[in-house]
ROVONU-992104 format. One record per residue (C-alpha): residue number from 1; z, y, x. Coordinates in nm, 2 decimals, always signed. Layout:
<recs>
[rec NUM, [Z, Y, X]]
...
</recs>
This chain:
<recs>
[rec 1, [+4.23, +8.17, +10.46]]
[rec 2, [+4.46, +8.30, +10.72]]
[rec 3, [+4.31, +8.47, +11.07]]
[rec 4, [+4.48, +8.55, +11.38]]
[rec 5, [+4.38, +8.79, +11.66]]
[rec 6, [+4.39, +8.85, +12.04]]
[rec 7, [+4.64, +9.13, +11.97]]
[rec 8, [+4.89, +8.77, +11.89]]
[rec 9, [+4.89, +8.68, +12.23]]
[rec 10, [+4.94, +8.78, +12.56]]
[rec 11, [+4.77, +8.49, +12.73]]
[rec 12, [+4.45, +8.58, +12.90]]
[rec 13, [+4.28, +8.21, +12.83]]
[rec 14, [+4.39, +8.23, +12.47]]
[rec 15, [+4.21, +8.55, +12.39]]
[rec 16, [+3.92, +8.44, +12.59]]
[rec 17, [+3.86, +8.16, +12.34]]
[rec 18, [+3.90, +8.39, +12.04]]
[rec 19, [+3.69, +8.64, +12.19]]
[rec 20, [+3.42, +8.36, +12.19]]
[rec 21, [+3.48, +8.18, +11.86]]
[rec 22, [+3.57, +8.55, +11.72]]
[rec 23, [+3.48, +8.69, +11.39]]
[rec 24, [+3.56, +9.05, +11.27]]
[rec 25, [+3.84, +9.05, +10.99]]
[rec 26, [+4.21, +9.16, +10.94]]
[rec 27, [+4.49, +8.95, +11.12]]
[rec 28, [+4.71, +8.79, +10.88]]
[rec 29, [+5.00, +8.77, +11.10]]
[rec 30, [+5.05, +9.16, +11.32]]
[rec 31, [+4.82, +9.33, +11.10]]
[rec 32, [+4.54, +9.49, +11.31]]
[rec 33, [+4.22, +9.60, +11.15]]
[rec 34, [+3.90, +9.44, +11.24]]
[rec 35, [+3.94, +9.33, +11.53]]
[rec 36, [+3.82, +8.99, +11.68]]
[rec 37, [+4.03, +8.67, +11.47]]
[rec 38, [+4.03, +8.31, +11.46]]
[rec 39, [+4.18, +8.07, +11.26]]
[rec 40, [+4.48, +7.97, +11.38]]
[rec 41, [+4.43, +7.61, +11.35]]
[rec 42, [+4.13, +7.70, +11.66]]
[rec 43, [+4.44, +7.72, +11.90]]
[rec 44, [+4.59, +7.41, +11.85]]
[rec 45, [+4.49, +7.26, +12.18]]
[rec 46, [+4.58, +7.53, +12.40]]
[rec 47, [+4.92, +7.53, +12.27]]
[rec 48, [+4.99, +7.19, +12.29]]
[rec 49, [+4.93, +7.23, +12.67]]
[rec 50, [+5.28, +7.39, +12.69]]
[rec 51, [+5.49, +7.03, +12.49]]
[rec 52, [+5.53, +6.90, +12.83]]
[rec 53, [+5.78, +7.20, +12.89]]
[rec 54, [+5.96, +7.18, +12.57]]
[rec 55, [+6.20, +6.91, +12.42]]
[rec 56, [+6.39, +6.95, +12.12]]
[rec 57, [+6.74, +7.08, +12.09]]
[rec 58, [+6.99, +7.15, +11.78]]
[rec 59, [+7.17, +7.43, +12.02]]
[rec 60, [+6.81, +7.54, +12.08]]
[rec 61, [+6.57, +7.83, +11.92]]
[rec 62, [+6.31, +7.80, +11.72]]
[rec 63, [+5.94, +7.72, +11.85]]
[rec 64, [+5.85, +8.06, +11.80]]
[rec 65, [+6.07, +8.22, +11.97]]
[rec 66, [+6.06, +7.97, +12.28]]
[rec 67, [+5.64, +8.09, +12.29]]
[rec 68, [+5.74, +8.44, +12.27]]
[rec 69, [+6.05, +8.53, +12.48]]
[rec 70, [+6.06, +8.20, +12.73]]
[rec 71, [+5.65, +8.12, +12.78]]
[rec 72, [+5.56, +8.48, +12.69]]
[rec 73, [+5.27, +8.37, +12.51]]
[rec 74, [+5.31, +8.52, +12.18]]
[rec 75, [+5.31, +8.91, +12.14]]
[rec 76, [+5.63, +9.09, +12.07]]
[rec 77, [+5.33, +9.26, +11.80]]
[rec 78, [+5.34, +8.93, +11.56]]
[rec 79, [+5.50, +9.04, +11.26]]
[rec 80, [+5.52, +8.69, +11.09]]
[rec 81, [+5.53, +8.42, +11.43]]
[rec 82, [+5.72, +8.15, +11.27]]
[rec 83, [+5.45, +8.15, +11.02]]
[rec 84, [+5.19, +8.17, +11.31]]
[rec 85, [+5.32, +7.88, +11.52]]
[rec 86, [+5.35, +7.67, +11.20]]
[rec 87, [+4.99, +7.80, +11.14]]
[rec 88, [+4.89, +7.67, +11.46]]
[rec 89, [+5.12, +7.39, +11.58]]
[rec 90, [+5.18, +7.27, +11.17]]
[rec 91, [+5.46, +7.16, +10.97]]
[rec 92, [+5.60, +6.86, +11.20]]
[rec 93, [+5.74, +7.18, +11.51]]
[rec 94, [+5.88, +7.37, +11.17]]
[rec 95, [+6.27, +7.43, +11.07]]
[rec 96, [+6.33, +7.25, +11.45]]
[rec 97, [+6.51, +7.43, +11.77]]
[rec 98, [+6.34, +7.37, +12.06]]
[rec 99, [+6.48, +7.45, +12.48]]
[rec 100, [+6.27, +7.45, +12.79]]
[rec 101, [+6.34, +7.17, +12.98]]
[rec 102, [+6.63, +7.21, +13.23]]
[rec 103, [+6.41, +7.10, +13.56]]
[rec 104, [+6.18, +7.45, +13.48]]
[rec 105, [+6.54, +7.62, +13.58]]
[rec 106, [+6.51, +7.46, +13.92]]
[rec 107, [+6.40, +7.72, +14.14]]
[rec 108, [+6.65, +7.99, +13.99]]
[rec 109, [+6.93, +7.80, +14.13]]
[rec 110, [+6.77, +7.71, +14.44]]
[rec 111, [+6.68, +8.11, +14.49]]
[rec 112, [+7.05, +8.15, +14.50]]
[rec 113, [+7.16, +7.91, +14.71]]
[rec 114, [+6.84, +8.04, +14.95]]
[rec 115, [+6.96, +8.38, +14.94]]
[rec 116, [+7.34, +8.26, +15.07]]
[rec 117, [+7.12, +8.02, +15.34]]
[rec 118, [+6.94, +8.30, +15.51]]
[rec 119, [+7.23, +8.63, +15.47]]
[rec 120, [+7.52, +8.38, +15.58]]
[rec 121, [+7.40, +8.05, +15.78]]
[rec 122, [+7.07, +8.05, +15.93]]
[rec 123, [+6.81, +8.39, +15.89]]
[rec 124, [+6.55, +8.27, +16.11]]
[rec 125, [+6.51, +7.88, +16.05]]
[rec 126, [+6.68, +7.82, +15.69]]
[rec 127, [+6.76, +7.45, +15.61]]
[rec 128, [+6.74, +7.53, +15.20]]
[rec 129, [+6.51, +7.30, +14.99]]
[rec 130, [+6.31, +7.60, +14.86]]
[rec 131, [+6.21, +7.66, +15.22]]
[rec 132, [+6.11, +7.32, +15.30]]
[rec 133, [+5.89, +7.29, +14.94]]
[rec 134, [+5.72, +7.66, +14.96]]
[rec 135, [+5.78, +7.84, +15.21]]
[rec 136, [+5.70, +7.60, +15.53]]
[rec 137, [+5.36, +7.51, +15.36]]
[rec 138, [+5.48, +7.14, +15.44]]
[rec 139, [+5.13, +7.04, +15.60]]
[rec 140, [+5.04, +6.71, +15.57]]
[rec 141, [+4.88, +6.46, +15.80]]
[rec 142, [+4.58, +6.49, +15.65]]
[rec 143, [+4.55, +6.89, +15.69]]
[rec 144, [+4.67, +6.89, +15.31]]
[rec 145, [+4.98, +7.16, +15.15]]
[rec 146, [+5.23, +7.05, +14.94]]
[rec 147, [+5.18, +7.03, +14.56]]
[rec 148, [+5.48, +7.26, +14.58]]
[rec 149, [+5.34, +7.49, +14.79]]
[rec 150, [+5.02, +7.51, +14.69]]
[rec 151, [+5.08, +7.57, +14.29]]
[rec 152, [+5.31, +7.85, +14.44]]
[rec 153, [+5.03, +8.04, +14.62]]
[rec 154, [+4.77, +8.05, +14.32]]
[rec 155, [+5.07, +8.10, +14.11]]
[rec 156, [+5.11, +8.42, +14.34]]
[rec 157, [+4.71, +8.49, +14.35]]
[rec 158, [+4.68, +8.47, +13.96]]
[rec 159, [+4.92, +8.81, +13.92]]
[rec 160, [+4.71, +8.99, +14.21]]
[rec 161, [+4.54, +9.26, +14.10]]
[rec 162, [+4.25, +9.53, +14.20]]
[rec 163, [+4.35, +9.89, +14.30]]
[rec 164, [+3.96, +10.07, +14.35]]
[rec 165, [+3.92, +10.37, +14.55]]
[rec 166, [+3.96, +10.61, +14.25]]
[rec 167, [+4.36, +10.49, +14.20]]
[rec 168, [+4.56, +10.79, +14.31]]
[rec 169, [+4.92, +10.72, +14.43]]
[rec 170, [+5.21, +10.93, +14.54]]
[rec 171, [+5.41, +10.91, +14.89]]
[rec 172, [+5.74, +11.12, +14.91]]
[rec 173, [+5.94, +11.26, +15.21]]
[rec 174, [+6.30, +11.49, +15.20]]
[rec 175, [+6.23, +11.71, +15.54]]
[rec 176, [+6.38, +12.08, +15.63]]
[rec 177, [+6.12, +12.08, +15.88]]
[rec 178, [+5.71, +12.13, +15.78]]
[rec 179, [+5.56, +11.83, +15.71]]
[rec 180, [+5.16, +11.73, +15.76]]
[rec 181, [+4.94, +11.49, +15.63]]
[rec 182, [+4.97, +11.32, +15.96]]
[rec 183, [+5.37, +11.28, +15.90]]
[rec 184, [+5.35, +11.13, +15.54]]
[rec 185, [+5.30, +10.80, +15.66]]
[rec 186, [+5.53, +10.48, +15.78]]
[rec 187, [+5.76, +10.52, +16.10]]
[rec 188, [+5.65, +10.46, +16.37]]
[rec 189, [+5.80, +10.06, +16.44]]
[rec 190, [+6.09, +10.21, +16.69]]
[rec 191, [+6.15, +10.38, +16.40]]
[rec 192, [+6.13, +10.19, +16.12]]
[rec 193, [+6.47, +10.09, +15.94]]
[rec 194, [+6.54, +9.78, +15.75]]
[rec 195, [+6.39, +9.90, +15.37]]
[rec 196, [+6.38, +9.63, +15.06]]
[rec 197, [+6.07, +9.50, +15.16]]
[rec 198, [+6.07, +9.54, +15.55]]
[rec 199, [+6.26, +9.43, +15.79]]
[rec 200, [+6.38, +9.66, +16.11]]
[rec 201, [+6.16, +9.76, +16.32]]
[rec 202, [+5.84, +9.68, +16.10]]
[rec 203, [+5.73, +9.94, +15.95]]
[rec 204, [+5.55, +9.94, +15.56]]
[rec 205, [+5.42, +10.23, +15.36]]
[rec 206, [+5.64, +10.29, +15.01]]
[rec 207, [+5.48, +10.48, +14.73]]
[rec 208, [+5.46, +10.48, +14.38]]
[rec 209, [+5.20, +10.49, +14.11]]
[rec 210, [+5.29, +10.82, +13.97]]
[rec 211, [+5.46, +11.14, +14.11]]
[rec 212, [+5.75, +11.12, +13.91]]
[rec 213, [+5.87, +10.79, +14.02]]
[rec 214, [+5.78, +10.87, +14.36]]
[rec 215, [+6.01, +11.18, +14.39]]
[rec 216, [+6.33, +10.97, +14.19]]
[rec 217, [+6.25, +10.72, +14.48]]
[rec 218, [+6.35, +11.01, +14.76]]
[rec 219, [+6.73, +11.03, +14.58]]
[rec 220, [+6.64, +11.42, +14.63]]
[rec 221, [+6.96, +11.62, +14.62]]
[rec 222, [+6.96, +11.96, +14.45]]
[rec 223, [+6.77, +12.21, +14.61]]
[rec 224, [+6.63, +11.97, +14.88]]
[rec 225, [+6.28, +12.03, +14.98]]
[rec 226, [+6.04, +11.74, +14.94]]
[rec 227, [+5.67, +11.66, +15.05]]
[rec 228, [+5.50, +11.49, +14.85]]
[rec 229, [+5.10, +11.34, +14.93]]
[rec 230, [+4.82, +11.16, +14.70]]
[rec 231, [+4.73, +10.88, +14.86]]
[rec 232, [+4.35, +10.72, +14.79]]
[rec 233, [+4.24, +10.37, +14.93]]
[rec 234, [+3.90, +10.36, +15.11]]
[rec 235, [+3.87, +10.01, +15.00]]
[rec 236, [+3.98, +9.82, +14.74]]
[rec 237, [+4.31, +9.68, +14.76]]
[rec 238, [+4.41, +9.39, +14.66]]
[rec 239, [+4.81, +9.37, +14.50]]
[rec 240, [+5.06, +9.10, +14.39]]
[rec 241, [+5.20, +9.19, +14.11]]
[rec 242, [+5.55, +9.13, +14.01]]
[rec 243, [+5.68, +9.40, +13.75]]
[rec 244, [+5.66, +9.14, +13.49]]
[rec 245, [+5.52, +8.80, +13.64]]
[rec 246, [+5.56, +8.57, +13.29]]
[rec 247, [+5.39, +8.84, +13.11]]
[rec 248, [+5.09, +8.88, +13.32]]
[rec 249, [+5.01, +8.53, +13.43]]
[rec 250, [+4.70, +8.40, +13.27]]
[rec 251, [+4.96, +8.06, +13.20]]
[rec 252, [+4.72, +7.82, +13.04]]
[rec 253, [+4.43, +7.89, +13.21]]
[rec 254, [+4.60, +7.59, +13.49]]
[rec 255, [+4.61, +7.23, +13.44]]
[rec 256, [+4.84, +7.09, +13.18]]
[rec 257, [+4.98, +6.92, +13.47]]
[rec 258, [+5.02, +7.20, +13.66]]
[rec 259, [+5.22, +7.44, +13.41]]
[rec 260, [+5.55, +7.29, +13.44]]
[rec 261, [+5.56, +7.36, +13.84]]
[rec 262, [+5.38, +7.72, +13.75]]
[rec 263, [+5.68, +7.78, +13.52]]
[rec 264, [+5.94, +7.70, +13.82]]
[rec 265, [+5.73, +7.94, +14.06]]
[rec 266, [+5.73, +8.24, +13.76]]
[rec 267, [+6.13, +8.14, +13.72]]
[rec 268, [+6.14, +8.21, +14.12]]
[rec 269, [+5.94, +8.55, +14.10]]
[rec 270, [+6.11, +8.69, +13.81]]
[rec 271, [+6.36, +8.66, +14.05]]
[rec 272, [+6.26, +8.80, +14.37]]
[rec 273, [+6.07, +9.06, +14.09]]
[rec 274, [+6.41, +9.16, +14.04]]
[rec 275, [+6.60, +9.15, +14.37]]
[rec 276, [+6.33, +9.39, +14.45]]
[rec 277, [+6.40, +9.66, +14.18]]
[rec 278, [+6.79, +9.64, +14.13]]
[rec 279, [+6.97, +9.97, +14.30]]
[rec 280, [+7.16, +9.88, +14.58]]
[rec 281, [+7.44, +10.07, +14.80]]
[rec 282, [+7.33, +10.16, +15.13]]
[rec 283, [+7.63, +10.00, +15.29]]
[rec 284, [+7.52, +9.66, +15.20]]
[rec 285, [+7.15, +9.70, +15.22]]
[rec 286, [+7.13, +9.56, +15.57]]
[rec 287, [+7.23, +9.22, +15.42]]
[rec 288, [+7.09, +9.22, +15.07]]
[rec 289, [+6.76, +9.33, +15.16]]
[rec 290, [+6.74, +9.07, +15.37]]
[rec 291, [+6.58, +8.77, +15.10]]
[rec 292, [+6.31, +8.99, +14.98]]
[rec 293, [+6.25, +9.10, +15.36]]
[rec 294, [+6.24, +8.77, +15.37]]
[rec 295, [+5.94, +8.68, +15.08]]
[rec 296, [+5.75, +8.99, +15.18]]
[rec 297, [+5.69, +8.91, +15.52]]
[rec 298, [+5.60, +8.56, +15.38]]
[rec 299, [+5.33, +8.72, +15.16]]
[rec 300, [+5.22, +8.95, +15.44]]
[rec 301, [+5.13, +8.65, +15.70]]
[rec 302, [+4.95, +8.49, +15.41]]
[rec 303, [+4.64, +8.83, +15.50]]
[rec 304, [+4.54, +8.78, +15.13]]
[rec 305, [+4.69, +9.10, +15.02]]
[rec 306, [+4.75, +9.50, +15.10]]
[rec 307, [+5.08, +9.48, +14.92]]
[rec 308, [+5.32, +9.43, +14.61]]
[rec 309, [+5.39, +9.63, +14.28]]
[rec 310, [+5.72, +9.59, +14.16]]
[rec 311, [+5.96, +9.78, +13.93]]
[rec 312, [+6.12, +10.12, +13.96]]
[rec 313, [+6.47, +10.17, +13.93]]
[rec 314, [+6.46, +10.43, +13.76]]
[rec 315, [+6.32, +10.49, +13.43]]
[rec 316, [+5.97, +10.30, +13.38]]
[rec 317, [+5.79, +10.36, +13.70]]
[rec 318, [+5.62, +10.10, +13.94]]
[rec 319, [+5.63, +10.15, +14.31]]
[rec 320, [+5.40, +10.00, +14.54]]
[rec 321, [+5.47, +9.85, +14.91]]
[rec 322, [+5.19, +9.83, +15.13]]
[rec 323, [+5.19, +9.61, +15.46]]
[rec 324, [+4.97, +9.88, +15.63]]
[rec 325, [+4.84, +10.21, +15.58]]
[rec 326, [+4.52, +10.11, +15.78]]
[rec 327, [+4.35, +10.09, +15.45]]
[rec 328, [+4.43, +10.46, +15.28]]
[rec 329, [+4.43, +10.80, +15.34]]
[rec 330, [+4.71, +11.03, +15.28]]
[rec 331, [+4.61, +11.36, +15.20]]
[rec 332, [+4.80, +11.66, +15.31]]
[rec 333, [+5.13, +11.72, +15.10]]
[rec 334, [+5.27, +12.00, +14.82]]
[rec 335, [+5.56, +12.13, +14.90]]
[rec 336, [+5.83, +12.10, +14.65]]
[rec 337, [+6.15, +12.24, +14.58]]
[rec 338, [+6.45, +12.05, +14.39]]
[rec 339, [+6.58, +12.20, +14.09]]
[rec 340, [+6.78, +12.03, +13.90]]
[rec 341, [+6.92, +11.60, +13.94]]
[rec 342, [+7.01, +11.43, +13.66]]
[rec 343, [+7.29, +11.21, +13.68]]
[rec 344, [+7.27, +10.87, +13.47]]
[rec 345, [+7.65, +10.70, +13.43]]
[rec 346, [+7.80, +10.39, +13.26]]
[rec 347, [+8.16, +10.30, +13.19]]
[rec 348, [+8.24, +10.04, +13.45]]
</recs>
């Protein structure tokens, strides 16, 4: 008999149920060692909650590969996951290509055309259909949101996470001038230029979640002087997180009818995940921060979170945004001294 185990799977609701039904063997398909399996044929039901979403397609991939690199629901671990899925799903899903359905592609498109909407037509009141189905809420008579709207915000709750008052993060300043505890915070709001995540004039707290990241962040030059503070919350804060949304989302713990719209929502955070990481010149920032300025002040009026963690651009580090810095304390800064900057290039 064949086992699989929650090392297969990525999806919090799936491992839940093997945890429960669990039984300690070998997994036949990535090869852990006792560790909590199930049969496969166990999962059947969960997985048919994602059918909706699929339809078969001879210019398509195989079933396999649409759980693990489109739904993110299979681990990357698997060693054997066409024989998995045709363990779970059985034989009449096997030797067939399969696509997402195109409506799941919906929202990418529409972030694009949103993004052109608010840098070129209208920034304060944009007439774009994403607006109109998310953004505005699109209150009902009756006091009730939008379907739309309202799969987007638990879609957006689901990837918050906990930060306790043990986390430690790092905030970085370039100054030629001494630097105190006091001074390691945001701008002041007179201050306060347009950054990825704020606009002009309001001011957020960057950081990062280790130092290295942090002082990459600063674009030191060499033989700059840097200050750089742990920072320690004095609550618990509470963080969207969106360095890898269809990877952490807990997919099939919503309603089978529910998943397709969750699906469009991910498509549209992968997105604004990635707006928010990509390098971008500091001539054209004032413009192209502007959507995620845009999403961030949007998640900030919602006063359900401190902040967002999102994706360095450089190496593998996550930064953090916070809305405020009401909730931390910044502890008084080492002084640093610039060594050596790497250079990174590619042929263009």
């Amino acid at each position: 008999m064949t086992y699989c185990c929650s090392n297969c799977f990525t999806d919090v609701a799936i491992q839940e149920l093997i945890y429960r039904e669990a039984t300690v063997k070998s997994c036949s398909f990535c090869g852990s060692n006792k560790v909590p399996c199930t049969s496969p044929e166990s999962l059947t039901g969960l997985f048919e909650l994602l059918l909706n979403c699929i339809q078969e397609d001879d210019t398509g991939s195989s079933l396999s590969t649409i759980y693990t690199n489109d739904l993110k629901i299979l681990s990357n671990t698997v060693l054997y996951p066409n024989d998995l899925i045709r363990s779970i799903m059985g034989e009449n899903y096997h030797n067939k290509n399969f696509k997402l359905l195109e409506s799941i592609t919906e929202y990418r498109t529409a972030w694009e055309n949103f993004k052109e909407n608010l840098i070129k037509e209208n920034r304060f009141f944009p007439s774009n259909s994403l607006f109109s189905k998310i953004f505005t809420a699109n209150i009902t008579n009756d006091g009730i949101i939008s379907k739309e709207a309202s799969i987007f915000l638990r879609t957006v709750d689901a990837l918050s996470q906990i930060r306790n008052k043990n986390f430690i993060f790092y905030r970085a300043r370039i100054s030629n001038s001494v630097l105190n505890a006091s001074e390691m915070g945001p701008p002041p709001y007179d201050l306060a230029s347009a950054g990825r995540a704020n606009p002009v004039g309001i001011p957020y707290l960057y950081i990062a979640e280790d130092y290295t990241t942090c002082l990459k962040e600063v674009r030191p030059s060499n033989g700059a002087t840097i200050y750089l503070s742990e920072i320690t919350p004095n609550q618990e804060l509470k963080l969207v997180d969106l360095t890898n949304p269809k990877l952490e989302i807990a997919l099939l713990k919503f309603d089978e009818e529910e998943i397709e719209l969750v699906l469009k929502c991910l498509n549209l955070l992968q997105q604004f995940s990635e707006e928010l990481s990509k390098p971008i010149l500091p001539e054209k920032s004032n413009l192209e921060y502007i959507p995620t300025q845009f999403i961030c002040e949007y998640l900030r009026t919602l006063k359900s979170y401190d902040g967002l963690v999102f994706n360095s651009s450089y190496g593998n580090g996550r930064n953090v945004v916070l809305f405020s810095d009401k909730n931390v304390i910044i502890n008084e800064p080492s002084i640093l001294k610039v060594t050596s900057v790497d250079v990174q290039v590619e042929r263009g």
